[in-house]
Backbone as numpy.savetxt, mean C-alpha at the origin, in Angstrom:
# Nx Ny Nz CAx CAy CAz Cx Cy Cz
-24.52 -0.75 -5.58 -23.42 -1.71 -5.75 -22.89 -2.11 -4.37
-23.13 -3.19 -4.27 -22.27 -4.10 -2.76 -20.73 -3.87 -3.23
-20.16 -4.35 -1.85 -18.39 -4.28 -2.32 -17.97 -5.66 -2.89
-18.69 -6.44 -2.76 -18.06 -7.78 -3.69 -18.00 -7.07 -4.85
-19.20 -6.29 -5.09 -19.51 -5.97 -6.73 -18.20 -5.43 -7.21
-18.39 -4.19 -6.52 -16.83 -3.24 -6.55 -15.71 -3.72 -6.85
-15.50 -4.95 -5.87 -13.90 -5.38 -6.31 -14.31 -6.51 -6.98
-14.99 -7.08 -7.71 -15.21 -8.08 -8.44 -15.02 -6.99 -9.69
-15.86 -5.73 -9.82 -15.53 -4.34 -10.98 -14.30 -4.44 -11.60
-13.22 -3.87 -10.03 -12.31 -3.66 -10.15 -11.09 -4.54 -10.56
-11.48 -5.97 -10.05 -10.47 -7.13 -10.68 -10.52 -7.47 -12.46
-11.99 -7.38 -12.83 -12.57 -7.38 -13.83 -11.28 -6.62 -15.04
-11.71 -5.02 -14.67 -11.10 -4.03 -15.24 -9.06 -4.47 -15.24
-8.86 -4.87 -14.21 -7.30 -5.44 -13.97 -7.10 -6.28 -14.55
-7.68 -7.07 -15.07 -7.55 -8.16 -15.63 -7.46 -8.31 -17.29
-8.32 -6.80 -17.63 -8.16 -6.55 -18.81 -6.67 -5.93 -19.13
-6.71 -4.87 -18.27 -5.10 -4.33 -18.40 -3.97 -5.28 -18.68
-3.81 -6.40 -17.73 -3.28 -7.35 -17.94 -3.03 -8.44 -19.04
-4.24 -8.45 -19.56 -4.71 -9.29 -21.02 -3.80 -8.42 -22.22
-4.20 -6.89 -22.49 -3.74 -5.72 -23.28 -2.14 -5.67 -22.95
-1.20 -5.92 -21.80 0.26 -5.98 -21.66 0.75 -6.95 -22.09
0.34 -8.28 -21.82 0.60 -9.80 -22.55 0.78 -9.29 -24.17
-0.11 -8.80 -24.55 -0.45 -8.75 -26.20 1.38 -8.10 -26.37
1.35 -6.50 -25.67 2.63 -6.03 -26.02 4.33 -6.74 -25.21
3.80 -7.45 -24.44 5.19 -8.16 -23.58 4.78 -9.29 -23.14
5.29 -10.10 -23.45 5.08 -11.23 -22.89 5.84 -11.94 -21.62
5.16 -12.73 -20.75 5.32 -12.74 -19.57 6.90 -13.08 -19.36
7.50 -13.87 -19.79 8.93 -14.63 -20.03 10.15 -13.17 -20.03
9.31 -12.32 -21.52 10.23 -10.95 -21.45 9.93 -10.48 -20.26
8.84 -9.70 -19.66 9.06 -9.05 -18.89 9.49 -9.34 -17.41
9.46 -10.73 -17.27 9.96 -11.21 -15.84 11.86 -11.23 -16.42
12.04 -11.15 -17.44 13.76 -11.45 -17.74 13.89 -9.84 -17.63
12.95 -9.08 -17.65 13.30 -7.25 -17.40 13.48 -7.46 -15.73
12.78 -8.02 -15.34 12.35 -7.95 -14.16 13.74 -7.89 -13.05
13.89 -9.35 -13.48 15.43 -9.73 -12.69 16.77 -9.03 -12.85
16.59 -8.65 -14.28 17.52 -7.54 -14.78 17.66 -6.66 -14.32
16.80 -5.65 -13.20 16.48 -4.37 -13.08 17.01 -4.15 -11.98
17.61 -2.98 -11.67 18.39 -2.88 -10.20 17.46 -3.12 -8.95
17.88 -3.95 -7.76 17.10 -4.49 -6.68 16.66 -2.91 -6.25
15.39 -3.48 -5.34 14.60 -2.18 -5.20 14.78 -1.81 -3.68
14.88 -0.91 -2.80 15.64 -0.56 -1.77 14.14 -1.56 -1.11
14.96 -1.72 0.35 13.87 -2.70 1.55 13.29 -1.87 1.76
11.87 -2.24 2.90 11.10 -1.43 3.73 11.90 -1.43 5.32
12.25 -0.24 5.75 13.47 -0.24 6.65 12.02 0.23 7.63
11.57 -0.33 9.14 11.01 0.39 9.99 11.51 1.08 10.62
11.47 2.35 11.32 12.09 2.97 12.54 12.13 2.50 13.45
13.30 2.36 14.51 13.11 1.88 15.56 11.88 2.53 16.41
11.74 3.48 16.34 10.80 4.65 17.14 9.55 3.34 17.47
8.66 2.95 16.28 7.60 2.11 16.03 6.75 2.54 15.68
6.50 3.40 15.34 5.27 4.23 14.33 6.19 4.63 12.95
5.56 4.28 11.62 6.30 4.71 10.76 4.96 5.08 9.83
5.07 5.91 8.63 4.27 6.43 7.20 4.26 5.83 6.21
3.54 5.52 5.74 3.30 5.14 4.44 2.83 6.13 3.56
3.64 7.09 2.99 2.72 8.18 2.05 2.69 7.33 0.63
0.90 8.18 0.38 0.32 8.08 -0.52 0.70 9.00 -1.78
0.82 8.68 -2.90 0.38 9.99 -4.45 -0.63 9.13 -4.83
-2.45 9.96 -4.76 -3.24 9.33 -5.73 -4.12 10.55 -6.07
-4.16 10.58 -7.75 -5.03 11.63 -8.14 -6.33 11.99 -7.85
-7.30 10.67 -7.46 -8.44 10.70 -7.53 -8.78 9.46 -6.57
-9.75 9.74 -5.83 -10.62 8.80 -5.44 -11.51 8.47 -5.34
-12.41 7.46 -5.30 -13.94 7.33 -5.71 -14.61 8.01 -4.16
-13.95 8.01 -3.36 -14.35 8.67 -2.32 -14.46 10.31 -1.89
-13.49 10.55 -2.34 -12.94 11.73 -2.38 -13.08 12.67 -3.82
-12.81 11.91 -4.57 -12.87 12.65 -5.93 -11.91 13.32 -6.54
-11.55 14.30 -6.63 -10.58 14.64 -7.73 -9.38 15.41 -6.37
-8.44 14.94 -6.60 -7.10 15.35 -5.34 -5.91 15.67 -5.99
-5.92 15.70 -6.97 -4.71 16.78 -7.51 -5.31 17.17 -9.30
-4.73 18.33 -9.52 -5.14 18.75 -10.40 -4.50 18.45 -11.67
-3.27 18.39 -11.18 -2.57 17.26 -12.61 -1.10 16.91 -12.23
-0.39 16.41 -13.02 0.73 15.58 -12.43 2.16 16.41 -12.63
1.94 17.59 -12.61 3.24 18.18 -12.83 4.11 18.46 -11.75
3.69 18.41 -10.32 4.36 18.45 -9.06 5.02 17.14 -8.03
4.25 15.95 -9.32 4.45 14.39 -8.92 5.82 14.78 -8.25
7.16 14.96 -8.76 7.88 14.67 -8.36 8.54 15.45 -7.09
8.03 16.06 -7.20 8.06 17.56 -6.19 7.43 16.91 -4.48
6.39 16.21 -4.77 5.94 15.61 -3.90 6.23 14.40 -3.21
6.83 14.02 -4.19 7.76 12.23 -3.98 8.29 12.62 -2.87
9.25 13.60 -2.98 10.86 13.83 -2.70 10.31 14.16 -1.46
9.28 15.49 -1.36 8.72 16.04 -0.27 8.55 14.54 1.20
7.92 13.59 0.87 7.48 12.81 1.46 8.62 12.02 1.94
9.84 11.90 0.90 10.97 11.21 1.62 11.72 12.10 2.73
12.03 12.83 2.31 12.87 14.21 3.07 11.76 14.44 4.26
10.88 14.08 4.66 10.01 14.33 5.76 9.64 13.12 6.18
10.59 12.04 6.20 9.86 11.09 6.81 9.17 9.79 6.87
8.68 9.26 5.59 8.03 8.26 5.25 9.06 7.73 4.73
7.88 6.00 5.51 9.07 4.77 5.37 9.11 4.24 3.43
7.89 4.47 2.95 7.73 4.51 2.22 6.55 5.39 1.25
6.67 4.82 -0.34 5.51 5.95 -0.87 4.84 5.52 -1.74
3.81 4.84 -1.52 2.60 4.11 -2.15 2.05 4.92 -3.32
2.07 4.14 -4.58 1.50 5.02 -5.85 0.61 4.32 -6.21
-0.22 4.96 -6.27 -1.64 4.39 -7.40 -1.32 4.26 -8.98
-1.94 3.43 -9.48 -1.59 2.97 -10.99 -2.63 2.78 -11.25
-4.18 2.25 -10.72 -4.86 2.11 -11.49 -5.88 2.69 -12.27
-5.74 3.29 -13.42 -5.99 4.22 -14.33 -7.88 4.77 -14.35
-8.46 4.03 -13.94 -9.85 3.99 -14.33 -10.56 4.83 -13.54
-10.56 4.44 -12.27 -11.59 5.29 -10.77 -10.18 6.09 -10.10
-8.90 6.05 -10.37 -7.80 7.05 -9.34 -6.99 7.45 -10.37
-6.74 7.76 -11.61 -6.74 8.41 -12.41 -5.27 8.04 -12.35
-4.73 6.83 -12.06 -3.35 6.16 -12.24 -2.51 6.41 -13.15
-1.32 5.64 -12.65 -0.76 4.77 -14.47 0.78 4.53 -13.42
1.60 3.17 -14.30 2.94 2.94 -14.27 3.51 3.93 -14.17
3.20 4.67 -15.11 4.38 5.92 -15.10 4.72 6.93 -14.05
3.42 6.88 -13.54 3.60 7.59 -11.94 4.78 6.69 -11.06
4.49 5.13 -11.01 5.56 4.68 -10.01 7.00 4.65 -10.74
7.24 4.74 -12.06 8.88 5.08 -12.50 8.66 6.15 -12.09
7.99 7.17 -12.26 8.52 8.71 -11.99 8.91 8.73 -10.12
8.19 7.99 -9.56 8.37 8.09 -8.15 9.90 7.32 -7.58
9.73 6.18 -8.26 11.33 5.67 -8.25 12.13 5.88 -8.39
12.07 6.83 -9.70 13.53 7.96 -10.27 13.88 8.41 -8.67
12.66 9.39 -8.70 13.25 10.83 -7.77 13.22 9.94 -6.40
12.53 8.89 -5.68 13.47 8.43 -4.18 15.04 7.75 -4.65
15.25 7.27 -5.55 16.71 7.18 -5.91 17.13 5.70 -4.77
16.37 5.34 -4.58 16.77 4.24 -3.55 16.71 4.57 -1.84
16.23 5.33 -1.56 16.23 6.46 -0.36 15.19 5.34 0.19
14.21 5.53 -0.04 12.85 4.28 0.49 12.33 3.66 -0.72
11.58 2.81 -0.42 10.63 1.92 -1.81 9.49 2.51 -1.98
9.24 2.98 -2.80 7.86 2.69 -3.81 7.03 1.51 -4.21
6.22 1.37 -3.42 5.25 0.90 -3.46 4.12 0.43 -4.43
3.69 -0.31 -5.27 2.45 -0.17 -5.88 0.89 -0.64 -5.51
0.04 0.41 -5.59 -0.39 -0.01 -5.02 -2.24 0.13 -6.20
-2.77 -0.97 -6.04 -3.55 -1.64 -7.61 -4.24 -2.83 -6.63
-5.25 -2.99 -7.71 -6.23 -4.13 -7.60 -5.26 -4.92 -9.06
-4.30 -5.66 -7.64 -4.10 -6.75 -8.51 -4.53 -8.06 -8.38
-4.10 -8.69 -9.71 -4.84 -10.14 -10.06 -4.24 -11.69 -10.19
-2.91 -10.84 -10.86 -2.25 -11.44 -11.93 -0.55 -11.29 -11.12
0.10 -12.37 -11.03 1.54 -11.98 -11.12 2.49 -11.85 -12.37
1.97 -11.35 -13.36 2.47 -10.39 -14.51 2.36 -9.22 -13.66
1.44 -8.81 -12.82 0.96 -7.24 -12.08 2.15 -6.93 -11.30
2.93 -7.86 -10.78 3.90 -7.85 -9.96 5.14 -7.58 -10.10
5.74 -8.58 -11.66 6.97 -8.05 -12.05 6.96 -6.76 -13.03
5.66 -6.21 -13.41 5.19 -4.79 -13.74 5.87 -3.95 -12.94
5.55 -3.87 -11.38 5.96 -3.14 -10.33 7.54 -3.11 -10.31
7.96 -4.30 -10.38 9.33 -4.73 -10.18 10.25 -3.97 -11.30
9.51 -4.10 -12.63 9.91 -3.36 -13.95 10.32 -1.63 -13.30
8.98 -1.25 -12.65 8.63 0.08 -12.88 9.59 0.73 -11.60
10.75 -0.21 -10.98 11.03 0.07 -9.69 10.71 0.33 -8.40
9.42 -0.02 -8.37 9.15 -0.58 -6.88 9.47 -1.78 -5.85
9.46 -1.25 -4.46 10.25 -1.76 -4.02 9.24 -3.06 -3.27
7.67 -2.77 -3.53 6.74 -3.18 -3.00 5.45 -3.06 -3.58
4.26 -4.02 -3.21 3.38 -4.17 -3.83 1.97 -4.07 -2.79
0.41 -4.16 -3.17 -0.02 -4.03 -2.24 -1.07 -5.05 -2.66
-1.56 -6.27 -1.60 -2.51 -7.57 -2.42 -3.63 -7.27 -1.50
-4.79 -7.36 -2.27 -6.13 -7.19 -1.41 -6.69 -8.36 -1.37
-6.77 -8.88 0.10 -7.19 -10.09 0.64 -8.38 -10.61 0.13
-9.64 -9.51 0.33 -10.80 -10.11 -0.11 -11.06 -10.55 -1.72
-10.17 -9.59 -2.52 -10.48 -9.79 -3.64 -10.54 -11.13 -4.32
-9.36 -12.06 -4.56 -8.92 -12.77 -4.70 -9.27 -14.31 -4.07
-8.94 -15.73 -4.86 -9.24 -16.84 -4.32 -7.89 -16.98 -3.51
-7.89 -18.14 -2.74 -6.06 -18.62 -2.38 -5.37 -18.61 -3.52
-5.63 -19.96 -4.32 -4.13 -20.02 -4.91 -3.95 -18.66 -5.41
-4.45 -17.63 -6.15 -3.95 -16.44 -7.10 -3.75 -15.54 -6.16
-4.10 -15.58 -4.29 -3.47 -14.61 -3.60 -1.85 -15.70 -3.38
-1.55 -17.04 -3.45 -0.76 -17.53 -3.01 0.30 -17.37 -4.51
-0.32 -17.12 -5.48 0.41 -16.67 -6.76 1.39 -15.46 -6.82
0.45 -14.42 -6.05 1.08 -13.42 -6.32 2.26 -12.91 -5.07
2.20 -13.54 -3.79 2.99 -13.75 -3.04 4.58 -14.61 -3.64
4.27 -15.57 -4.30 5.62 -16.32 -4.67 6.27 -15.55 -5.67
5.47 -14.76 -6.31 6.15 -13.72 -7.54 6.88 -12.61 -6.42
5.97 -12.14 -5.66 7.13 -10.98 -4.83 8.27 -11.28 -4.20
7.90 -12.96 -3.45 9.22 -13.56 -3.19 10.32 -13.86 -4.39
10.02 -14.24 -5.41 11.10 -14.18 -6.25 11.69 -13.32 -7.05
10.82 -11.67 -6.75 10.73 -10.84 -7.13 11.75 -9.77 -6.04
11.91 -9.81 -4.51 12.15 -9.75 -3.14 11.76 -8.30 -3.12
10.20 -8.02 -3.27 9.11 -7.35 -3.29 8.89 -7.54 -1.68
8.58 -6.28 -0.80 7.93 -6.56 0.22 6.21 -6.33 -0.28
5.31 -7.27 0.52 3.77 -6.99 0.10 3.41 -6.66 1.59
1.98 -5.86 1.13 1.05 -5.25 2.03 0.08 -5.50 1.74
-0.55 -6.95 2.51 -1.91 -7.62 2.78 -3.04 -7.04 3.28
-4.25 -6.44 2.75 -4.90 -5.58 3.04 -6.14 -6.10 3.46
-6.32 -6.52 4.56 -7.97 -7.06 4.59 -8.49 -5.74 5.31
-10.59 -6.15 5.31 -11.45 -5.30 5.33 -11.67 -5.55 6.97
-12.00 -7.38 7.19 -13.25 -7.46 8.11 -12.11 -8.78 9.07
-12.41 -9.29 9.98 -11.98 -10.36 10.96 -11.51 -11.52 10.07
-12.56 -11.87 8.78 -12.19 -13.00 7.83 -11.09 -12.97 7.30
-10.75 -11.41 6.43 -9.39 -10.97 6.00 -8.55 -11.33 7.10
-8.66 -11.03 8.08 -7.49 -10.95 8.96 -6.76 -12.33 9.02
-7.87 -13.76 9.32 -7.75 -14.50 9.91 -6.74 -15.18 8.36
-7.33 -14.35 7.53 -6.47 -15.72 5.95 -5.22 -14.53 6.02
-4.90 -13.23 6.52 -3.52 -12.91 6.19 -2.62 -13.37 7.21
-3.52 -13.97 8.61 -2.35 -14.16 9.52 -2.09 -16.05 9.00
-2.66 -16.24 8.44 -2.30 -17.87 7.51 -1.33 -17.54 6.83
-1.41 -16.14 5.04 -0.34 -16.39 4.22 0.79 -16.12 5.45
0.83 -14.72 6.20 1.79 -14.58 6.68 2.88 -15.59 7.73
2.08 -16.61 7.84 2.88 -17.86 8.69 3.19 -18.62 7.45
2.92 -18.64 6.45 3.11 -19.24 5.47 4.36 -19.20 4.80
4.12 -17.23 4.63 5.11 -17.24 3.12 6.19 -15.96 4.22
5.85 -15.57 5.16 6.56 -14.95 6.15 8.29 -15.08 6.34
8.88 -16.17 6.25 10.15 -16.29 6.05 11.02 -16.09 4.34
10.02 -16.30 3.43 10.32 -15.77 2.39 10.49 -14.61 1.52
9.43 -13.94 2.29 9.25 -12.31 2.18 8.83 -11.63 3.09
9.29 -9.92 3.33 8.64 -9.25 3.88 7.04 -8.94 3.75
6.45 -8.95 4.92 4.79 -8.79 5.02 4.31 -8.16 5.55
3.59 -6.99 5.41 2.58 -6.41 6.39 1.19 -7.15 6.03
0.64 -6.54 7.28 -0.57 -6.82 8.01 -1.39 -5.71 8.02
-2.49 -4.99 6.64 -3.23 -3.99 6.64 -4.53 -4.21 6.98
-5.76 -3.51 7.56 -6.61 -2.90 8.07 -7.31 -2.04 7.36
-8.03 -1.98 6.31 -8.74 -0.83 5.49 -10.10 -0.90 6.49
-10.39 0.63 7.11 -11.26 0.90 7.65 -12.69 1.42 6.92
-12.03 1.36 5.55 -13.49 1.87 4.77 -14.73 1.07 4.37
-15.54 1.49 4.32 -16.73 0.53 3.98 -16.90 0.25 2.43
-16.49 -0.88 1.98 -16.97 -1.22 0.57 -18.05 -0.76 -0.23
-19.34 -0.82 0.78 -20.71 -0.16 0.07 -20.89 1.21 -0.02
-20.42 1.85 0.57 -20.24 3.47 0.96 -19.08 4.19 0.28
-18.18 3.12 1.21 -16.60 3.89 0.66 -16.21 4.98 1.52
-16.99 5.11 2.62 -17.03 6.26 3.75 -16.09 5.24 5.19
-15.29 6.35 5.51 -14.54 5.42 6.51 -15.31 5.27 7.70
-15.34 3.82 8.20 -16.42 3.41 9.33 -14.99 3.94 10.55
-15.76 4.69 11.93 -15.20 4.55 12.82 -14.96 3.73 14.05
-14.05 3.69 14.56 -13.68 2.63 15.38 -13.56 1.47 15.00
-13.37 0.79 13.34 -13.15 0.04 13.18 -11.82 -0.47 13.28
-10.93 0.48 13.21 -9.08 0.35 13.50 -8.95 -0.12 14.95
-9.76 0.19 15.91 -9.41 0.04 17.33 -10.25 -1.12 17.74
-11.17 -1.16 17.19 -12.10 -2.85 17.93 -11.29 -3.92 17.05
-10.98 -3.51 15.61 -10.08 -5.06 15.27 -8.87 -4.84 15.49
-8.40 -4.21 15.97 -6.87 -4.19 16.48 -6.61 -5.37 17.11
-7.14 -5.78 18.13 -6.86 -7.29 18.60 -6.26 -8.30 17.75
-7.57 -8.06 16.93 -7.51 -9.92 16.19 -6.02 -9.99 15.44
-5.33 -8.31 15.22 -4.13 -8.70 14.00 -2.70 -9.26 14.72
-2.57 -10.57 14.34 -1.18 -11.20 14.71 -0.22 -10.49 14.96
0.44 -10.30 15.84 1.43 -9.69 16.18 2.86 -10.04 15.98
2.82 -11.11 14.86 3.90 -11.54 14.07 4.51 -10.90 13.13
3.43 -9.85 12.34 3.71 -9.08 10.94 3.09 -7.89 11.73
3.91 -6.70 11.14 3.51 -5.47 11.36 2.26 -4.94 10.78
2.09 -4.34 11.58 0.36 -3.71 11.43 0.02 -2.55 10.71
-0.85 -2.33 9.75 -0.87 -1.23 9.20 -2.00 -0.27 8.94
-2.12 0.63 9.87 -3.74 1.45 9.47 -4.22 2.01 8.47
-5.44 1.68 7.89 -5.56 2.11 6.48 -6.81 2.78 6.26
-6.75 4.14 5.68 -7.48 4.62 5.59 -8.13 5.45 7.18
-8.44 6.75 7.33 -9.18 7.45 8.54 -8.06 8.00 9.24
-6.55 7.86 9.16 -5.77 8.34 9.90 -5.55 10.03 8.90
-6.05 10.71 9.62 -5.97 12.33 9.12 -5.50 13.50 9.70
-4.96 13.33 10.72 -4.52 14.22 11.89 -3.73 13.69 12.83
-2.71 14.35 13.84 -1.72 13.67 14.47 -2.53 12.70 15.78
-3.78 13.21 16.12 -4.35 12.75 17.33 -4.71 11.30 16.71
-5.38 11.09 15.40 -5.69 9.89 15.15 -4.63 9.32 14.99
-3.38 9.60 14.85 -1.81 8.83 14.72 -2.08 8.46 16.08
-2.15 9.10 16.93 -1.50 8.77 18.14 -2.64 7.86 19.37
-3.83 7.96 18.23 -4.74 6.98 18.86 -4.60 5.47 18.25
-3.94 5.61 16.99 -3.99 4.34 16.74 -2.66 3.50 16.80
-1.60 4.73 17.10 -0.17 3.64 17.53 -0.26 3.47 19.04
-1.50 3.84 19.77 -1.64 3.52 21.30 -2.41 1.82 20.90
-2.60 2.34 20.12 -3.76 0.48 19.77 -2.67 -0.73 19.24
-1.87 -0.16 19.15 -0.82 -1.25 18.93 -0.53 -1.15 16.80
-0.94 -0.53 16.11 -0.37 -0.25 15.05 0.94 0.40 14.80
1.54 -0.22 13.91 3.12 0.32 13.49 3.20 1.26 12.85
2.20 1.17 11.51 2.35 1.71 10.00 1.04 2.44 9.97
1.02 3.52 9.41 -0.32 3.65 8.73 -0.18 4.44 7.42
-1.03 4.32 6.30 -0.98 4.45 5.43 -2.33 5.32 4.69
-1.88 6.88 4.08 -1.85 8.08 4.84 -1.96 8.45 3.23
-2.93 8.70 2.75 -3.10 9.56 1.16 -4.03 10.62 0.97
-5.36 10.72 1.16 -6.43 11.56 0.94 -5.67 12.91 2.08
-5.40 12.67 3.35 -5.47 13.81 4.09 -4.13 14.40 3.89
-2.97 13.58 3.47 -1.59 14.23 2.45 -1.82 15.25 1.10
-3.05 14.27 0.49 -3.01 15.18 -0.61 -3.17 16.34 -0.95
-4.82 16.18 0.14 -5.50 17.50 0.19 -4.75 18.94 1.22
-3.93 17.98 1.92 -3.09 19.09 3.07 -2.57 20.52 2.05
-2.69 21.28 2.61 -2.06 22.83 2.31 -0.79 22.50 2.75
-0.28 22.40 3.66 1.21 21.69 3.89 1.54 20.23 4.11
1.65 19.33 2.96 1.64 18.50 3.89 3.03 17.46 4.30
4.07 18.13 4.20 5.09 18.23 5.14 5.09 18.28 6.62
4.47 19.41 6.62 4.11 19.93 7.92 3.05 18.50 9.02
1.87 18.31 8.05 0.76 17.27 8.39 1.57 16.10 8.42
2.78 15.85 7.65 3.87 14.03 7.87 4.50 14.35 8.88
4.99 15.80 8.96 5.88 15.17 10.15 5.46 15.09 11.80
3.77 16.44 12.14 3.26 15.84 12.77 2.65 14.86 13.28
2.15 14.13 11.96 1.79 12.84 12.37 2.53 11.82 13.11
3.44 11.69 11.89 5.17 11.24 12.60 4.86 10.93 14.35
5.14 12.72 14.64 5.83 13.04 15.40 4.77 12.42 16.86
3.52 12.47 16.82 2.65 12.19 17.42 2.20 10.67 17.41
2.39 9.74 16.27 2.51 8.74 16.62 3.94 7.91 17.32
4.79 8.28 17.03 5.71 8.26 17.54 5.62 8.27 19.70
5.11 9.25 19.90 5.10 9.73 21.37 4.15 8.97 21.84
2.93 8.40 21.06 1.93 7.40 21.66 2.12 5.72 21.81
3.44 5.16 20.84 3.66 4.16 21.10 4.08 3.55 22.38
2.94 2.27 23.08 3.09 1.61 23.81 4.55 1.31 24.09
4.75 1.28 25.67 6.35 0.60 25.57 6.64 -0.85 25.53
7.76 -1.24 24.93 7.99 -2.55 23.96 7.65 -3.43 25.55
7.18 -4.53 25.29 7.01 -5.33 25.54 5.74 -5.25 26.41
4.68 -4.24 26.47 3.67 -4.01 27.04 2.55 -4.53 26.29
């Protein structure tokens, strides 16, 4: 399987989910839940300039099975706020990461407004969006390649009217070049990052040095976000020397024996490697 295949799979499968929620809510109700629902806290950066994005995901097609079941979910939320992260990215999608909604209400409860929750899905649809918004997140995550324009330019105007921050995720130089477009685009309307997935679509194995040779090309308008391969404080601190803000941090959280301990070194080490401002 090529990675078109994959996320062509994966939109496929989203799309059904989406079809099956219509049946039980319809779009009108759940965007009138939507607006109804208490605003969802911002994405606040540190001044410092290195900040976390923690991950909760059960499973990965890469990794494979990363928690054994969901009874410490919340135990872990809290863990991740109280140590540090700007925010805390939840997986929902049920099929290959062993998801669901209910993980991001349960994550929303327990940050209490402290940071946003994140969702983070092969989405399709902006029904997918005021879902998130429903479920109290404070943010969403859109994958560049997946998608045509208008339905990536769809689901952007839903977070703006939603005041969803999104996290634009491209793979390769092409991604980059169409997120530094939406982001001049839809940039004054909503908050935007600028993500970097270093993994290989066909593999699913993280390619190296791909965070540091495309570091260049990412606009330095929207904050930058490393995705995927950051596992240790040295790779924090190699890649907030490259000019990244954010990185976004799940497999080597999960699997950590402490990983308190593993956030706040990271933290602490990207933190000490950031370039000085205006260099």
């Amino acid at each position: 399987m090529n990675g078109e295949d994959f996320l062509a799979g994966m939109a496929a499968s989203s799309a059904r989910r989406v079809a099956a929620a219509r049946e039980l809510v319809s779009e009108t109700q759940l965007m009138q839940r939507a607006l109804a629902s208490a605003r969802p806290p911002t994405l606040k950066c540190s001044a410092s300039g290195f900040d976390v994005i923690a991950e909760l995901k059960l499973r990965s097609p890469a990794l494979g099975a990363l928690a054994g079941s969901t009874a410490d979910l919340e135990a872990r939320i809290g863990l991740y706020a109280e140590h540090g992260a700007a925010a805390v990215s939840v997986l929902t999608e049920p099929e290959r990461f062993d998801g669901a909604l209910e993980h991001l209400e349960r994550a929303a409860r327990v940050l209490a407004g402290r940071i946003p929750a994140m969702r983070k899905d092969f989405l399709v649809d902006p029904y997918q969006v005021a879902e998130a918004r429903v479920a109290g997140a404070g943010g969403v995550l859109v994958i560049l390649r997946m998608l045509a324009r208008p339905a990536l330019e769809a689901l952007l105007q839903r977070a703006a009217e939603l005041e969803l921050f999104v996290l634009l995720e491209a793979f390769d130089e092409r991604d980059i070049a169409l997120g530094a477009e939406l982001a001049d685009r839809h940039g004054a309307a909503l908050a935007l990052l600028l993500g970097l997935n270093c993994r290989d679509l066909v593999t699913l194995q993280v390619v190296p040095g791909r965070l540091e040779a495309l570091a260049p090309r990412l606009p330095g308008t929207v904050p930058r976000v490393a995705e995927s391969g950051v596992d240790t404080p040295a790779a924090a601190a190699q890649l907030a020397a490259a000019g990244y803000q954010l990185a976004l941090i799940g497999g080597a959280l999960m699997k950590a024996p402490d990983p308190a301990a593993l956030l706040s070194a990271i933290l602490a080490a990207g933190r000490a490697a950031r370039p000085e401002r205006g260099s």
